[in-house]
Steps between C-alpha positions, in 0.01 A plus 500: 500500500827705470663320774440184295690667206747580740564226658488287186757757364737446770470174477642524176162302340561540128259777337298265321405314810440814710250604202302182509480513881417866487177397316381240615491712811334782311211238373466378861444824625306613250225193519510561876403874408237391282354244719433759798381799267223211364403389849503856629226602216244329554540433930607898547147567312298286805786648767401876420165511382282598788247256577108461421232323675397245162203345640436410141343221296506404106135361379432395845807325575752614757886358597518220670132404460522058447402368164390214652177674659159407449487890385793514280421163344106599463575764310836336281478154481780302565700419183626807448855425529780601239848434481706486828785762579767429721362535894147612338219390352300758255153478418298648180188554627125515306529872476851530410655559828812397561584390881790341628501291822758378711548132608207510809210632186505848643473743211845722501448701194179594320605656133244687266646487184368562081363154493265630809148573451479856486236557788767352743644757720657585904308549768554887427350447162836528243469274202679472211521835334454674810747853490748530741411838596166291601727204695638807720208667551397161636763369698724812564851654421702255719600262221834367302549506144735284317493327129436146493743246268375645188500826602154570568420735751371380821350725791492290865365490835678328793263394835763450737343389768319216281797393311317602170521687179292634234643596155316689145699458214433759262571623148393843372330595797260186560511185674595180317574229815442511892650349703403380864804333681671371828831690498699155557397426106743737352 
């Protein structure tokens, strides 16, 4: 940066000019700056969290199970379908699950959320208003935290092996949304 000054000083590049050059190059580097520290949040979290074995399942449903199958389709119908997303299709189901699927009908993210019924829970047993303290006890002390857009708080676990994730969002102690994931979602 100070060799630009410099150079646009030698160059005898009237002050005004050198100012407006000057920052525009700040606001470059600064969305650059920005950019990376916003990536680096939420991949660092998956990068240095030590991994856990999530053999898991919401309500019977596990990632990548096919919502076309005489199972899935038994138990859910199938007009279930809500609005599209761009590159996925969502899916409210009859007892307020929310699942995602990618373009081949293989569920990619299974969300338990306040519209849930209140019986629904992970394979481990966490429902909604589940404690943390209870989530760790369960799954361990190898997990992420980080505040979601609205800065709710959010304790994660990454299987790296399996490409997965599974995230409690939490206020004042007790679970409020779960989240069951394919790391390529986020």
């Amino acid at each position: 940066m100070i060799l630009i000054i410099l150079i646009l000083v030698k160059e005898n590049v009237n002050r005004k000019k050198t100012f407006k050059i000057v920052i525009v190059i700040l606001i470059l580097i600064s969305c650059v700056l920005i950019g990376i520290n916003q990536y680096q949040k939420r991949s660092s979290k998956f990068l240095f969290t030590k991994s856990t074995n999530l053999v898991e399942n919401i309500s019977g449903l596990q990632l990548y199970d096919n919502i076309e199958s005489k199972e899935f389709i038994k138990k859910y119908g199938v007009n279930i379908k809500s609005p599209d997303y761009v590159g996925y299709d969502y899916y409210n189901l009859s007892d307020g699950l929310l699942i995602a699927t990618n373009k081949q009908k293989q569920i990619i993210s299974i969300m338990i959320n306040d519209k849930s019924k209140s019986t629904l829970k992970t394979g481990k047993g966490i429902k909604l208003e589940s404690s943390v303290d209870n989530i760790i006890k369960l799954y361990g002390k190898d997990y992420y935290k980080r505040l979601d857009d609205i800065g709710l708080p959010v304790i994660g676990y990454v299987d790296k092996k399996r490409g997965i994730n599974l995230e409690f969002f939490y206020y004042q102690n007790k679970v409020k949304e779960v989240r069951y994931t394919i790391n390529s979602m986020q």
